[in-house]
N, C-alpha and C positions, 0 to 999 in steps of 0.2 A: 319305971315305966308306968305312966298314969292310963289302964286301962278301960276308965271310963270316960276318958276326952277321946282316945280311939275309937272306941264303940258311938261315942255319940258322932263324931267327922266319919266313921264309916259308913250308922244309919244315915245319914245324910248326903251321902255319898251312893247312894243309892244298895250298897249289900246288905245281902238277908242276916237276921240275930244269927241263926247256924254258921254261914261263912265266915262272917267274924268272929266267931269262937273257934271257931278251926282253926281258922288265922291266927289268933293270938294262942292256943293251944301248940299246934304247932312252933310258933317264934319258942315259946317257953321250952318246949322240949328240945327244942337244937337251941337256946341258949342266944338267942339272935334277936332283930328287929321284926316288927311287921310290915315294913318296909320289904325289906329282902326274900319276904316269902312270899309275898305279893308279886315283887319283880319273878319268883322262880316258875310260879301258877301260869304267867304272861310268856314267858320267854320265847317260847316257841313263836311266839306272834311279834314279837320285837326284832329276834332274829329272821322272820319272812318278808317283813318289811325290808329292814337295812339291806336286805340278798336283792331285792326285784330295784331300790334303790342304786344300790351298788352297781348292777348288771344294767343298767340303764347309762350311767356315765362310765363304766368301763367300755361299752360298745361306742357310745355316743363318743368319745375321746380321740380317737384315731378314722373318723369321719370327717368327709365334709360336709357343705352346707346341702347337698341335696342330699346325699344320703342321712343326714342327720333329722331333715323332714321327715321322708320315708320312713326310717325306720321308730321315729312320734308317732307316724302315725299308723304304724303297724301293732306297736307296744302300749300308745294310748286305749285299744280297747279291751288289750288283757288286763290292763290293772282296772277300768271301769269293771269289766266282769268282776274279777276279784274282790275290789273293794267295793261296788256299791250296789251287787245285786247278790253277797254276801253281809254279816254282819261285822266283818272282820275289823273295818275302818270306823264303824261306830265303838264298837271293844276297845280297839287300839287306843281310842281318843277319849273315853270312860276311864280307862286303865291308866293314862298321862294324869287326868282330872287326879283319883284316886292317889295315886302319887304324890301330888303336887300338895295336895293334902295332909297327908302320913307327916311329912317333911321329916323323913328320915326315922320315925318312931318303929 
């Protein structure tokens, strides 16, 4: 594992010198990627998304077309609260970046 092409695609990537040492501290101590311990940091926010996505076409599914309006636009302003007057949907999408990055290192 070439730890100093991570550190430089991290700093660049917008994390602090500390987090990326933790990060790769950690990977080494469980013996893993920095991939994977990045995904475990995030999870909680991957798994929140996929849940309100999920719950959104499980409801949406067994509707019709007017209920299917109604209930867009009852559910359209809980995810704005959630994601845009939170930081959650900018994280979310740093976090993909960051990822997409690593390419599995």
């Amino acid at each position: 594992m070439d730890n100093n092409g991570i550190v430089k695609d991290l700093l660049n990537c917008g994390l602090s010198k500390n987090d990326i040492d933790i990060l790769i501290k950690k990977s080494s101590i469980r013996n893993t990627s920095v991939s994977r311990i990045f995904i475990t940091q995030f999870l909680g926010l991957y798994i929140g998304t996929a849940t309100l996505t999920g719950i959104y076409f499980f409801f949406i599914h067994s509707m019709n077309q007017k209920e299917t309006i109604a209930f867009t636009c009852i559910y359209l302003p809980i995810l704005i609260i959630i994601y845009f007057f939170t930081p959650s949907l900018k994280i979310f999408f740093w976090s993909v970046k960051v990822l997409l990055k690593l390419k599995g290192r």
